[in-house]
C-alpha positions in Angstrom: 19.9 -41.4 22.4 23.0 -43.1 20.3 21.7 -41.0 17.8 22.2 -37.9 19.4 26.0 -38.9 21.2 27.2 -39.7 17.4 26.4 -36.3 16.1 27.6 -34.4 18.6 31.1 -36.6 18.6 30.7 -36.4 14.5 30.0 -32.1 14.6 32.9 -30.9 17.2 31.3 -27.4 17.4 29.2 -27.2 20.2 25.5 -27.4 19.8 24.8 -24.2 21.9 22.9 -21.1 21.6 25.0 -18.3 20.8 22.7 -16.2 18.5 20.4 -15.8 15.4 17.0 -17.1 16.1 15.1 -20.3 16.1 12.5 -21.3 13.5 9.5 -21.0 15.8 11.0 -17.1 16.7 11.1 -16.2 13.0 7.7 -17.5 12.6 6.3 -15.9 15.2 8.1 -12.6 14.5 6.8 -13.1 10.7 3.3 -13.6 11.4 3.5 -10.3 13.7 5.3 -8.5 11.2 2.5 -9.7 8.4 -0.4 -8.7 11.0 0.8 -5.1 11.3 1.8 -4.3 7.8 -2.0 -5.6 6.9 -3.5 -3.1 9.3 -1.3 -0.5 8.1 -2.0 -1.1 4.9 -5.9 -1.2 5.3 -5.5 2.3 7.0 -3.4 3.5 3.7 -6.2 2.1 1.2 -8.7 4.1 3.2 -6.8 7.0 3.4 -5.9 7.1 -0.3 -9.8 6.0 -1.6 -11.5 7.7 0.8 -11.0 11.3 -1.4 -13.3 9.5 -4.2 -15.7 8.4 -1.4 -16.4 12.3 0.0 -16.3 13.6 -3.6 -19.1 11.6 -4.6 -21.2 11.9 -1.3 -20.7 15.6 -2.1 -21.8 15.5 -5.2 -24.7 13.6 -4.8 -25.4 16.5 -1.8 -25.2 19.5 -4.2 -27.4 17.8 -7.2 -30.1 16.6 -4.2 -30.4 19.9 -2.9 -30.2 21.5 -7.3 -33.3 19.4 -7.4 -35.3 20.4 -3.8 -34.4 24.3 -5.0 -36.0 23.5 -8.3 -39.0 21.5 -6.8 -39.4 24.3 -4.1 -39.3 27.5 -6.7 -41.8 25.7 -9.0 -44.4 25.4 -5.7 -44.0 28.6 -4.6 -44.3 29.7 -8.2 -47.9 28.4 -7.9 -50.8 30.4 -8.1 -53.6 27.7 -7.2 -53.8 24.3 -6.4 -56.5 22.4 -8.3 -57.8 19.1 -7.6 -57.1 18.4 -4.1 -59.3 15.6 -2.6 -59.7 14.3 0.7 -60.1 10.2 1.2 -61.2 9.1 4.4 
């Protein structure tokens, strides 16, 4: 408690709250600040890669159904089926 009396009698301003913020504020407020700006962020990535993502699913759409076109025109293209066995 002596401790404390010979600061205050050695700093004449007084030790009061007038403004700015404590440390445990500008923590808190920081650690908000980082939460948001990493969800923000995580939305932005997905919103700039995302474009790639589509084109790609796309792609692999139109080549599947290239393929099930080709696959189907050579059946139909048929005129008999040999060799068809039953196992039981």
């Amino acid at each position: 408690m002596k401790i404390i009396k010979n600061i205050k009698k050695a700093c004449p301003a007084k030790l009061s709250r007038s403004g700015g913020f404590t440390l445990i504020e500008a923590i808190l407020y920081l650690a908000i600040a980082g939460t948001v700006l990493y969800f923000i962020s995580g939305f932005a990535f997905n919103a700039l890669f995302g474009r790639d993502k589509i084109d790609a699913v796309q792609e692999v759409n139109q080549a599947s159904r290239s393929i099930l076109d080709d696959i189907s025109g050579s059946i139909s293209d048929t005129e008999k089926i040999i060799g068809i066995t039953t196992t039981e």
